[in-house]
N, C-alpha and C positions, 0 to 999 in steps of 0.2 A: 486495461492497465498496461501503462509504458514503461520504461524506464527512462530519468534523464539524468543529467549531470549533478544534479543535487537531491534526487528523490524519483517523485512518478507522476505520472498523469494520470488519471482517471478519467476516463471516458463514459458516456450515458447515454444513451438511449431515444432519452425524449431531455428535455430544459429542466433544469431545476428550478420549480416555484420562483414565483416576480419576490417571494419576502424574506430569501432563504441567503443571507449574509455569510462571509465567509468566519463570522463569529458560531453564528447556528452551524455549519456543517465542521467547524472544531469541535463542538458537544458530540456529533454525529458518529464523526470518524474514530476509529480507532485501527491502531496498525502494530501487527506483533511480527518478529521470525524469528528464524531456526534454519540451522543445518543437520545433515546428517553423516552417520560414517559411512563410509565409500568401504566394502570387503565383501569377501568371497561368498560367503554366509548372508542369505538374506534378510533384511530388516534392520534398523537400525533405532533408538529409541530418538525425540527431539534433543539435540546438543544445542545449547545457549539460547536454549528459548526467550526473550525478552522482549518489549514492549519496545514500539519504536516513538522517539519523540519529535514531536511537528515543531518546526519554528512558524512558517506561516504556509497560507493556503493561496492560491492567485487563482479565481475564478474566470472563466473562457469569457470571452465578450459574445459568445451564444447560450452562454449559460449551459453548456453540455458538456463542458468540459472544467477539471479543477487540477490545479498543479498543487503538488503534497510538497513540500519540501523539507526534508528532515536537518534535523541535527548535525548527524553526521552521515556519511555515507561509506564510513570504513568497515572492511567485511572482515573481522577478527579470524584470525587463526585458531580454533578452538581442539583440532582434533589434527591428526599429523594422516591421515583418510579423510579429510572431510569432502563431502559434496558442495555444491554451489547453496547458496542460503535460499530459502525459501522464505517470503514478506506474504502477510495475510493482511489486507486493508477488511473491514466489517465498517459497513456502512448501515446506523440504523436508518432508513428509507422514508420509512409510512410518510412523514408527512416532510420530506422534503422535493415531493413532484405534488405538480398540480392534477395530474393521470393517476390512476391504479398503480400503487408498487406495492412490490412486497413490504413484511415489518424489515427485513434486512438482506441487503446485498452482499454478497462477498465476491473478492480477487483473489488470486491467490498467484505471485510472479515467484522465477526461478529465475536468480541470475546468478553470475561468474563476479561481473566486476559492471559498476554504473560506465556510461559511457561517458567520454571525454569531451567537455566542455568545446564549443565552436567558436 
């Protein structure tokens, strides 16, 4: 899992299935985050846990690769300590390879700020 200018990449392993559109891997995906607070004491509970919203998905022309593209990519202020957000993509799997996968993938990226467009 990458980060890019409007979202992420998602990287795999082996190809995704010859049947597996980028309609089926919206059913598939799901993506949430969170921050936390940055202090002395350690642990912090999730601050602004939420769901992230996909506008579309662009499949690799090797099929191993999927660009997520969100909604937005603004990293709110939520806590005046906060850490960099933390984005959870959950990928249910089983039947989008044509190989053995798991029932479900997960990423799990930490960033500051998406990078700036080329």
């Amino acid at each position: 899992m990458s980060a890019t200018p409007k979202g992420f990449k998602l990287t795999f392993t082996q190809p995704l299935g010859n049947g597996v559109s980028a309609e089926i891997l919206k059913s598939a995906l799901s993506m949430e985050t969170w921050t936390y607070r940055d202090a002395p004491d350690y642990g912090s509970p999730e601050l602004d846990l939420h769901p992230c919203d996909v506008t579309t998905f662009k499949l690799g022309a090797d099929r191993k690769s999927v660009e997520v593209v969100l909604t937005s990519t603004e990293i709110p202020q939520v806590h005046p300590h906060q850490t960099a957000r933390i984005y959870h993509a959950k990928l249910a799997a089983q039947t989008l390879f044509d190989a053995n996968a798991p029932a479900q993938l997960d990423a799990y990226y930490t960033l500051h700020r998406f990078p700036a467009a080329k």
